[in-house]
NULO-735357 format. One record per residue (C-alpha): residue in one letter; x, y, z. Coordinates in steps of 0.25 Angstrom, whole numbers, padded with zeros to 4 digits, always signed. Example, Ala and Ser with C-alpha at 12.3 -4.5 7.8 and 13.67 -1.06 7.14 Angstrom:
A+0049-0018+0031;S+0055-0004+0029;
This chain:
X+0085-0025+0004;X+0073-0034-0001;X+0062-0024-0006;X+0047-0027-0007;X+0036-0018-0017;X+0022-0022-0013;X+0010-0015-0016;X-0003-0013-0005;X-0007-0027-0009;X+0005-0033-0004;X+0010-0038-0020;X+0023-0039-0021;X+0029-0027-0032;X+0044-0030-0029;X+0052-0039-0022;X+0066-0039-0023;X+0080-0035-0017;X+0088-0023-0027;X+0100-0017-0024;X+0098-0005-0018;X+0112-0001-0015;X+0119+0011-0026;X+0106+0017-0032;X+0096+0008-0026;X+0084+0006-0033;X+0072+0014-0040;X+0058+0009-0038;X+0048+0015-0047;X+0040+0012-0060;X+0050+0016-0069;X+0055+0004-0079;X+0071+0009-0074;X+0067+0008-0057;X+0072-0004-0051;X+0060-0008-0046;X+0048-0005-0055;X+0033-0003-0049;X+0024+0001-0058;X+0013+0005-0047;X+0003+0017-0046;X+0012+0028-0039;X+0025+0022-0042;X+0034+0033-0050;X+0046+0031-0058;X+0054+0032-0051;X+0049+0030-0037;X+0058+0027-0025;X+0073+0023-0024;X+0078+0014-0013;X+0096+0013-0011;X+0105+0011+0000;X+0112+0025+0001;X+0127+0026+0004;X+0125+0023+0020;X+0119+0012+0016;X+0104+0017+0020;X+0093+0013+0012;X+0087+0025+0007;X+0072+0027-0001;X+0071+0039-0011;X+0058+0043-0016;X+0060+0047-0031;X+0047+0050-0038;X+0036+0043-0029;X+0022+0053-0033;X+0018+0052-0018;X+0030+0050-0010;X+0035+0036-0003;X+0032+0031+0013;X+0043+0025+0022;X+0037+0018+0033;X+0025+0029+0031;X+0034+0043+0029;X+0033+0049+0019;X+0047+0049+0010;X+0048+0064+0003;X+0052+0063-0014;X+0068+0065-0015;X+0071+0061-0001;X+0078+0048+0003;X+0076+0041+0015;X+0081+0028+0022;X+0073+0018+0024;X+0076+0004+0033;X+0071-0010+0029;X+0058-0012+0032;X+0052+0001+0028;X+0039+0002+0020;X+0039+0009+0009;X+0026+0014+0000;X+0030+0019-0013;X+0015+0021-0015;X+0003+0018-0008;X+0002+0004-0015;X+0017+0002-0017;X+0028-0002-0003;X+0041-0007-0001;X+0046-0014+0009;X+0062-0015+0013;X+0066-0029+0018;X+0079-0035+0022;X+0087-0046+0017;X+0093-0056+0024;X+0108-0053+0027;X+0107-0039+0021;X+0113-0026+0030;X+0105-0014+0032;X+0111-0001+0037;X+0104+0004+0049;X+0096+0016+0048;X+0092+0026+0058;X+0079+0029+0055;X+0075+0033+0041;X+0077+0049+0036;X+0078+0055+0024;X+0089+0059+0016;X+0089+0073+0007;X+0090+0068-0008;X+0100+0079-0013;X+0109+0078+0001;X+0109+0063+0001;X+0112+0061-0015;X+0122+0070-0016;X+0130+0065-0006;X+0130+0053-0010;X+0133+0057-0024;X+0145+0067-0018;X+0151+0056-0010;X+0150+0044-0021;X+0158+0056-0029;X+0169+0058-0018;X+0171+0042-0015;X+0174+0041-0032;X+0185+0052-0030;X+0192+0044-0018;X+0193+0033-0029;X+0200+0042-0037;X+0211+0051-0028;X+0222+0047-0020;X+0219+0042-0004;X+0227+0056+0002;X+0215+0064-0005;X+0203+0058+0003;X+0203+0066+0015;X+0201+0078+0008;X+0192+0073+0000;X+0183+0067+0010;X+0182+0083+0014;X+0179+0087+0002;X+0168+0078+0001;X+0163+0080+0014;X+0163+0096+0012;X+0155+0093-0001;X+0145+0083+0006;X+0143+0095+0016;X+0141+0105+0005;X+0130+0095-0003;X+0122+0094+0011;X+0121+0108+0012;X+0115+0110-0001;X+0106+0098-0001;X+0100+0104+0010;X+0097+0115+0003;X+0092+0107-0008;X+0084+0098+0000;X+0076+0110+0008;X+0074+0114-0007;X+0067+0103-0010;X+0059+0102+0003;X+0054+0114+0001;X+0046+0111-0012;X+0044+0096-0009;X+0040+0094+0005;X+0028+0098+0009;X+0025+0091+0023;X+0029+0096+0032;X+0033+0085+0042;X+0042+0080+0031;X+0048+0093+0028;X+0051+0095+0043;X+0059+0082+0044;X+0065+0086+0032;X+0072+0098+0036;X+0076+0091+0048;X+0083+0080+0038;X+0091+0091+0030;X+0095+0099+0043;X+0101+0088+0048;X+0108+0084+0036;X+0114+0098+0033;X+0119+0102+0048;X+0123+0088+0052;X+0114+0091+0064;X+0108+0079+0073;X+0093+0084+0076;X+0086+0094+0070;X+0070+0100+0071;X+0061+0109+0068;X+0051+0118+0074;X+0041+0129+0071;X+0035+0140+0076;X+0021+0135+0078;X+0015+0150+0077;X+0002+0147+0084;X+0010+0142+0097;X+0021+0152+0095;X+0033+0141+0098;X+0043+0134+0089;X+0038+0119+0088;X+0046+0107+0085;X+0040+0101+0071;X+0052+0093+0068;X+0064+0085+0073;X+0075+0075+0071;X+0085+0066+0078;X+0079+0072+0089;X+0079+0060+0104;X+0066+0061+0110;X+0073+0063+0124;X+0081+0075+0120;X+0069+0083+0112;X+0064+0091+0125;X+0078+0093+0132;X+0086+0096+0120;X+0074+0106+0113;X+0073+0115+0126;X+0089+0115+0125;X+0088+0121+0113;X+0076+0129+0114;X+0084+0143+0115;X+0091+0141+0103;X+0078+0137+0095;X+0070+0149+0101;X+0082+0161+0099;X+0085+0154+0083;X+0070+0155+0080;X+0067+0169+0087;X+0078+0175+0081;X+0079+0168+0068;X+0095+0165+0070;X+0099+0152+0067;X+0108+0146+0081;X+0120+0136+0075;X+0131+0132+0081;X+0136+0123+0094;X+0126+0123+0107;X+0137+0128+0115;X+0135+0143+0109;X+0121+0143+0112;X+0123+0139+0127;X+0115+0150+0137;X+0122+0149+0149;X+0113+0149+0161;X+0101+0144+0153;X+0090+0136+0158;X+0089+0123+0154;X+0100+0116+0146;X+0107+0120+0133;X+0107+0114+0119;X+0123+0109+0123;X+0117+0103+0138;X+0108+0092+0128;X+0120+0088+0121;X+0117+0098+0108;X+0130+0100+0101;X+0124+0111+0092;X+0112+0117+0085;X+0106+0123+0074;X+0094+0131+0076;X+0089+0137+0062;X+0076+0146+0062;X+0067+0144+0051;X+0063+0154+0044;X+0054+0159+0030;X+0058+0173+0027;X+0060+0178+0042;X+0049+0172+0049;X+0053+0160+0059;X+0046+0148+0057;X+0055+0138+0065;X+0068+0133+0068;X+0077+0122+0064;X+0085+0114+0074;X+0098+0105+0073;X+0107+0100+0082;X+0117+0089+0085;X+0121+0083+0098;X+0132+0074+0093;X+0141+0085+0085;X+0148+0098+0082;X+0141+0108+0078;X+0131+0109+0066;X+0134+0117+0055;X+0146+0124+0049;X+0144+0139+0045;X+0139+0135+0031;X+0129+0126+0036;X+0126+0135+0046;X+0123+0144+0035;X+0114+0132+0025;X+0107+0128+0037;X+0100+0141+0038;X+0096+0141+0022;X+0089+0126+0025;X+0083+0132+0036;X+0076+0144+0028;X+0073+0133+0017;X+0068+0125+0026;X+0057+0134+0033;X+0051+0137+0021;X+0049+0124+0017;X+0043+0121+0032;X+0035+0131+0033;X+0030+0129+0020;X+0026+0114+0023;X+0021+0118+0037;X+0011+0129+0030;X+0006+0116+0021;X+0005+0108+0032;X-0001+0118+0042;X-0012+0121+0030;X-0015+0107+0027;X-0014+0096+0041;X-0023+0097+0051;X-0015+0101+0063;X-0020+0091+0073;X-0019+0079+0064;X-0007+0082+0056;X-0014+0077+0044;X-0020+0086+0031;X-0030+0095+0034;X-0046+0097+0025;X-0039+0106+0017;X-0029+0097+0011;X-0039+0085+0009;X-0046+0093+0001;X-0034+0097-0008;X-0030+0083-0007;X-0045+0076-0008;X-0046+0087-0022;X-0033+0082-0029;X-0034+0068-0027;X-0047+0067-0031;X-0045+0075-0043;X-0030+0065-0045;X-0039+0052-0042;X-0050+0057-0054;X-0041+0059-0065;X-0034+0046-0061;X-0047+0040-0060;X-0040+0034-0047;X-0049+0033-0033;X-0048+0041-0022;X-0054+0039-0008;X-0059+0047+0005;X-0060+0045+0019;X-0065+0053+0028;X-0066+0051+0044;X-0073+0057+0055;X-0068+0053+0069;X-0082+0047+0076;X-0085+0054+0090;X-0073+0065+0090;X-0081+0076+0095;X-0083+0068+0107;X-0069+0063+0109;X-0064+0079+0108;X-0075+0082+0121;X-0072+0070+0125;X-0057+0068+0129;X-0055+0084+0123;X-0048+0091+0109;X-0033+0085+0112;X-0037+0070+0113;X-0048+0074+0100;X-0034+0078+0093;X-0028+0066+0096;X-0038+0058+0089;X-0037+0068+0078;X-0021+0065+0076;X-0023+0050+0079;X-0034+0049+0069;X-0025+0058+0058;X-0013+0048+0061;X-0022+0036+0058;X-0025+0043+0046;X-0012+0047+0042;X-0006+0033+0045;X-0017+0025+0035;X-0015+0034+0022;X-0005+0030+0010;X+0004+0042+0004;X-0006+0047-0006;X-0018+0049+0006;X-0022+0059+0012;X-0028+0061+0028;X-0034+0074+0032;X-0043+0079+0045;X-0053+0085+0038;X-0062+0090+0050;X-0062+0088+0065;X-0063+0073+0067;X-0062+0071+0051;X-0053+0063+0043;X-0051+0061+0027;X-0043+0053+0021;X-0040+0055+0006;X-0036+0042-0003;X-0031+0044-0015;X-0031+0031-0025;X-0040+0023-0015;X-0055+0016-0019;X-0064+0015-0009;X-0063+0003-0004;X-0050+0006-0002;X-0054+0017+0005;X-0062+0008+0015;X-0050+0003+0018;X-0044+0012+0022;X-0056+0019+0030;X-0056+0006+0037;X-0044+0005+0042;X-0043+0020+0048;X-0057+0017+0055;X-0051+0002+0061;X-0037+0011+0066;X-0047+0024+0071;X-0057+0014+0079;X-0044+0006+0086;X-0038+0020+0089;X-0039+0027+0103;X-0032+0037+0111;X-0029+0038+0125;X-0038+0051+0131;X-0031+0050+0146;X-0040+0037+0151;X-0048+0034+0141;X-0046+0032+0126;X-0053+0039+0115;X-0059+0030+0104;X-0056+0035+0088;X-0064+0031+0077;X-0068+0037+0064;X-0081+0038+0053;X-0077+0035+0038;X-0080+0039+0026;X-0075+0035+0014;X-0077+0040-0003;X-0071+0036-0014;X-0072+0043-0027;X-0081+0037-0039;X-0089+0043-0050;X-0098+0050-0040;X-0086+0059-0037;X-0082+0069-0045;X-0074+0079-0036;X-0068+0077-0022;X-0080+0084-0015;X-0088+0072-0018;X-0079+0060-0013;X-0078+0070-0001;X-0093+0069+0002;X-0094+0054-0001;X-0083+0051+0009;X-0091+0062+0019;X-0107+0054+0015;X-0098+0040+0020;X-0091+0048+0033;X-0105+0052+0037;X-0111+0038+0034;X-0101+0032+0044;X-0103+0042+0055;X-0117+0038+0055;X-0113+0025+0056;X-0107+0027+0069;X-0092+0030+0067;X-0082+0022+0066;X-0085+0018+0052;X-0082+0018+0037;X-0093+0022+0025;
């Protein structure tokens, strides 16, 4: 595998072709990494890439400050994930690698990237290099029972790595999205189970929603979910877990099909719970084997379950408290927090920071116009823009009805423009179908950078609120 550093210029950092079989390589500043960068944000430590023992190549984040993207998602501290050739990385927002292939050189297939739990992935490995060392050294008529030994012990190293792993999610995760797909992982490492999601009680609806969900074909999502809607209602109104085959859960004479009619072999359905309030239920099933779960997992599926609503309830009550519900994206309050602490981080570095705020030109009009839920999809479409144009260390907020900020850390000002440029040329191409007529997005920028004249984050908030006004009056569709 031929590896590529550059930085945003395009300058080449490293070019080369390591060994990135048995302990792979560490990438970082330090003088004892494989591959030394000595850029801003690179740790000691930062990232290690190794083929694992399925012949996967895998990416761990080690001590990264800000956490490393593949192909744009996010990759969480401790966890491991595949990644195929090709893929981008960006260690930082001035550092990527790119992953080519070499003439001549076999790459086992992936399907699709996921993420590995750190404990349950290294402890297996370590568990089984220690059982293949021990079939070097006893007589052939005493495999066979040790294989079962070690399979029993693999078993038992799963179980407790999930519990280790909900641990660590519960005081490290804090998005929410990211902690949903998260559980899912470990549920379906611990059961053995096929597909799995998550819904919530949405409170202000009074239903469970579906926030959550693996492996899941899009053709069977409708027919198989009302199968199983019984058994989802009875374990979340009663607060009783339902575990076993399909066949015990059958209702004769029942409307519609059964679990077992969609070719659901069996199911577990676990409510979640904090203390013994209901907040949601946890689903797994499997079309393709016996059933699930022994007694004892039976029994460690209902602990991660417990462990596990915590830490999503938890992360929804952030998220709940700091996005903006139409848009997904953070809310005023938290840029504020956010503007506050990075200005104060950027003055004793004596590093810039940079703001942009936007105003969408003429959405009044466009909500009496084509009406509210078309205005919302402008909303969401301008969020995503917005979302899809900032580095890890940004931050894009809706701050007001048609208003927009966008927080840059580490940026001048004419960086800044460019930036602010680039979001106006992408919002002015931008239009959404409204039944036969399309509806026309733009936005007004303003943009501040911080200088003597700002002394605390109010300030660089009112120049970037004197150059949004100045571009209104120019028309709209501008950036001051």
């Amino acid at each position: 595998m031929k590896i590529v550093i550059t930085d945003k210029s395009g300058k080449i950092l490293y070019e080369g072709s390591p060994s990135l079989h048995g302990n792979g390589i560490i990438i970082g500043n330090g003088n004892d990494c494989d591959i030394q960068l000595n850029k801003m944000g690179i740790a000691q430590n930062h990232m290690q890439l190794r083929y694992n023992s399925d012949g996967h190549l895998t990416l761990q984040d080690l001590q990264s400050p800000f956490g490393i993207m593949v192909n744009k998602i996010m990759l969480q501290p401790g966890l491991i994930t595949t990644v195929k050739p090709g893929a981008f990385i960006e260690l930082t927002d001035d550092v990527f690698i790119h992953l080519q292939i070499e003439a001549g050189e076999a790459i086992q297939p992936v399907s699709g990237e996921r993420i590995f739990p750190f404990f349950l992935n290294s402890n297996e490995h370590f568990v089984r290099q220690c059982f293949t060392t021990m079939r070097s050294k006893i007589p052939r008529q005493h495999y066979s029972a040790l294989s079962a030994a070690e399979g029993e012990l693999v078993s038992r190293i799963k179980e407790l790595s999930a519990v280790l792993e909900v641990t660590y999610a519960l005081n490290s995760i804090s998005s929410f999205p990211r902690l949903l797909d998260f559980t899912l992982e470990m549920a379906l490492a611990v059961t053995g189970g096929e597909r799995a999601m998550i819904m919530l009680f949405n409170e202000e609806l009074s239903r469970l929603e579906t926030v959550a969900m693996q492996n899941f074909a899009q053709a069977e999502i409708t027919s198989d979910m009302q199968a199983t809607a019984t058994l989802v209602s009875r374990c979340f109104e009663s607060g009783e877990s339902l575990i076993g085959a399909t066949a015990k859960f059958r209702q004769p004479g029942r409307r519609g099909k059964n679990p077992e009619d969609t070719g659901i072999i069996s199911v577990a359905v676990v409510p979640l719970k904090e203390g013994t309030t209901n907040t949601g239920v946890l689903y797994i099933d499997t079309k393709h084997s016996g059933n699930i779960l022994t007694a004892r997992a039976d029994q460690l599926l209902k602990v991660f379950a417990a462990q596990a609503a915590v830490a999503i309830n938890r992360a929804r009550m952030f998220h709940n408290a700091t996005s903006d519900p139409t848009t997904g994206i953070a809310n005023q309050n938290l840029f504020l927090r956010r503007l506050s602490e990075e200005f104060c981080r950027a003055q004793r570095h004596q590093k810039d920071i940079s703001l942009i705020l936007m105003d969408i030109d003429h959405f009044t009009a466009i909500n009496e116009t084509h009406g509210e839920n078309n205005g919302d999809r402008v909303l969401r479409e301008v969020g995503r823009i917005f979302k899809n144009t900032m580095r890890i260390n940004d931050l894009v907020a809706r701050t007001g009805s048609d208003s927009f900020a966008m927080l840059l850390p580490e940026t001048s000002f004419a960086g800044a423009q460019i930036v602010a440029s680039k979001l106006r040329s992408t919002l002015s191409g931008t239009k959404i179908r409204s039944g036969n007529r399309s509806i026309q997005v733009s936005g007004s920028f303003g943009i501040a950078s911080s200088s003597k004249s700002t002394a605390k984050p109010g300030d660089l908030l009112k120049l970037a609120e004197k150059a949004l006004k100045q571009a209104r009056k120019r028309g709209g569709n501008q950036v001051a």
